[in-house]
N, C-alpha and C positions, 0 to 999 in steps of 0.2 A: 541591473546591478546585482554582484552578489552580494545573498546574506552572511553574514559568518554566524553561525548556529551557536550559541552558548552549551558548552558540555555539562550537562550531569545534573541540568535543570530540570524537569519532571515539565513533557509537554501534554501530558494525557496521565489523569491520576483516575482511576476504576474503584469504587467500594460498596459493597455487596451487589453487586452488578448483575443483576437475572434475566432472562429473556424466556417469555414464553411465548408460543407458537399454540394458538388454542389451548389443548391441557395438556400440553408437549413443554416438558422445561426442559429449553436448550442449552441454558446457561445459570449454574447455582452460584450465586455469591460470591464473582469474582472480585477479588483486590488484587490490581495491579498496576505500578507505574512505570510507563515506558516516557524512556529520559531523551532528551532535545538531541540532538545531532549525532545520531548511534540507529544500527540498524535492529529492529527489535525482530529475531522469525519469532512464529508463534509454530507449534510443530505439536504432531498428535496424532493417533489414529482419525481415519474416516469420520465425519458425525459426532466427533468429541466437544466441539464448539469453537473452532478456530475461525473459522469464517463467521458465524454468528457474530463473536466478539469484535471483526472486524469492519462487519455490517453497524454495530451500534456507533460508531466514531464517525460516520459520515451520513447515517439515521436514515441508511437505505433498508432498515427493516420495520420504516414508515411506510412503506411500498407495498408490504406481506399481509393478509386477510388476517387478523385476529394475532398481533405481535402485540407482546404488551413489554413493556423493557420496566424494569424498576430498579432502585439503587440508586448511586451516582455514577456522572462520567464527566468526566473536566477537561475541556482544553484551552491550555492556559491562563485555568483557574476561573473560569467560565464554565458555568454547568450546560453542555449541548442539546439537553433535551427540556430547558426553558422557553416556556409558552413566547419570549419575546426573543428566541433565537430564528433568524432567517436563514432558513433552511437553505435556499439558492448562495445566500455567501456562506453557510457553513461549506457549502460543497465545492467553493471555489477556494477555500483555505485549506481541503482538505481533496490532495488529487486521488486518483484512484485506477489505479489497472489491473484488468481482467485475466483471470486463466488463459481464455482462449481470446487472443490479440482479434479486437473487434471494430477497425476504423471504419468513419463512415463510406457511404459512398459517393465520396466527393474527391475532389483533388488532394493531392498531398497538401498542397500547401491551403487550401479550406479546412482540408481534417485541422491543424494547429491554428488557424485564425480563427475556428471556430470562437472558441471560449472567451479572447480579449476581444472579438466584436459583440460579443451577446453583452461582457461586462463593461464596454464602452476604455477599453484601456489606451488606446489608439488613437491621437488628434488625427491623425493623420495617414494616410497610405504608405509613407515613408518609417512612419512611427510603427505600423504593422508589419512591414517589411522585415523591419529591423527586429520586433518580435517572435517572427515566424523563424526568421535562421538561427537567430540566435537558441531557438526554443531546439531546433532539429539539429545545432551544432552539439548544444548539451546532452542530446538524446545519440548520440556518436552517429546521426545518419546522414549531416550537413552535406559528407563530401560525395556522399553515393548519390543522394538525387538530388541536386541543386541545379544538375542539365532537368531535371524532368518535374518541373515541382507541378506542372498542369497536369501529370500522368494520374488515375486515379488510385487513392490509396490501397486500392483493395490487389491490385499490381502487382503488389510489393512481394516479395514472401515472406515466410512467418513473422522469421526473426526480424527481418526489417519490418514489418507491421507492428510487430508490438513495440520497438524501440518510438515506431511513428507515434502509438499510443500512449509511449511515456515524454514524448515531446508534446504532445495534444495535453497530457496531464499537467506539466510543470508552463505551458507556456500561459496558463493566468496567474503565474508564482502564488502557490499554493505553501505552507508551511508546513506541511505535513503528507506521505505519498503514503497511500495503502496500495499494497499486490498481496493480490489472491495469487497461488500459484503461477506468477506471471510465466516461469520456463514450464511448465507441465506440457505445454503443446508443442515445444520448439526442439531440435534437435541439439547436440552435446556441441556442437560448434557456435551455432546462435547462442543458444543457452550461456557457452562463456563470456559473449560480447555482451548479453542483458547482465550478466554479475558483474563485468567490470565498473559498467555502467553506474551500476545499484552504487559501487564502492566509490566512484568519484559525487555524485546524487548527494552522499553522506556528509559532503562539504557543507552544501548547502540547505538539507533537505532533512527532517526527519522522516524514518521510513520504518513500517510497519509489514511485516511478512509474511503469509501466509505459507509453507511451505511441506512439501512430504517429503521432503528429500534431507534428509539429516545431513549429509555431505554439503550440499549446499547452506544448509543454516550454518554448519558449522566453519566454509569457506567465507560467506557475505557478513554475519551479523557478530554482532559484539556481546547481544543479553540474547539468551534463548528462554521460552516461557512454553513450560508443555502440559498440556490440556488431556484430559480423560474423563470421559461419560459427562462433559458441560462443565466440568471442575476445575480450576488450575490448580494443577500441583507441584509445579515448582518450576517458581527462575531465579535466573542468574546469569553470571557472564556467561558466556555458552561455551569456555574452555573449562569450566569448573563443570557447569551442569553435562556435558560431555566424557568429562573426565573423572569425575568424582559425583557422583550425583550424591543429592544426599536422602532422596525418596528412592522406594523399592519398584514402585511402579515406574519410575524414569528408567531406574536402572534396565528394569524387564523389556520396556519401547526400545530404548537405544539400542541394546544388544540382541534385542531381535526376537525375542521371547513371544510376543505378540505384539499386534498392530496391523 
């Protein structure tokens, strides 16, 4: 069933948000909220802390030798780094795809039954069924491999691989999608069929971006938020932060000064 996403709710609120990496600070005191049913890019030079940031929302930088996160981080309105947060269903509220599209090496149709077998979503074979198309209908790849769903995912090409990945993500309906770079590996043809994607996704989905392509942030998302040396330094809707910035360092990134 679809969600219909409430606008302009605040699904993830960040305050003095820090991450360290041993005596490497990734991330200085970010505040930031990205709002329900809108696509947030986060965009930045290299190492500026976009990915970091987006490593803390689904607390994949529990994973890192010597991360230490302090501040707050809310998702909705739930602090996610409480000793009584179950990190397995935070990750299943919170989907996630990869730079480089990474399905397993199973069938297409395992790569997306994966997740609602492990979370028990499924009475029934019929009930998984109906899960798995449904998951690869919303991910636009339904009508390509529906002859070939035993072929194995890794088959695919890119772009069809990563859309498989963002069916594999949304098929335990997660309320919130993070991509890293999802186009950085894919060519300018796939690359359009994963935005259009992203743009229909935003019905349902909050979504969080990681991206270096300023064209892209500024094609896909609604708020852009740009990062430099760990810092945020400014968002906004991303036809203002685009078009008027109101920091000097946006202005220098955008138009090309450096980054």
């Amino acid at each position: 069933m679809n969600k219909i996403v409430p606008q302009n709710s605040f699904k993830i609120i960040a305050r003095a948000l820090s991450v360290h990496y041993g005596e490497k600070q990734a991330l200085h005191q970010v505040d930031l909220d990205i709002r329900a049913g809108e696509v947030t890019a986060l965009i930045g030079p290299s190492g500026c802390g976009k990915s970091t940031f987006l490593r803390c929302i689904n607390r994949m930088n529990d994973l890192v030798d010597g991360a230490r996160v302090s501040g707050s981080l809310t998702l909705d309105g739930q602090d996610i780094y409480d000793p009584a947060v179950d990190v397995v269903q935070l990750r299943a509220r919170v989907g996630m795809v990869f730079q480089k599209p990474n399905p397993f090496p199973k069938s297409i149709y395992d790569n997306v039954a994966y997740g609602p077998r492990i979370h028990g979503m499924a009475r029934d074979q019929a009930e998984l069924d109906a899960i798995v198309n449904g998951s690869l209908e919303k991910a636009g790849l339904w009508a390509e491999v529906k002859d070939r769903l035993a072929d194995s995912g890794t088959s695919l090409s890119g772009g069809q691989q990563q859309r498989l990945c963002i069916a594999r993500a949304i098929a335990v309906e997660p309320e919130l999608i993070l991509m890293d770079e999802p186009c950085s590996a894919l060519d300018p043809i796939a690359t359009a069929k994963v935005e259009e994607l992203i743009d229909e996704l935003r019905e349902n989905y909050t979504i969080v971006m990681v991206t270096h392509s300023m064209q892209q942030a500024a094609r896909v998302s609604q708020r852009t938020a740009f990062f430099h040396m760990g810092k945020l330094i400014e968002v906004g809707d991303t036809e203002q932060v685009f078009t008027n910035p109101r920091e000097p360092l946006t202005q220098g990134y955008i138009t090309g000064r450096f980054g």
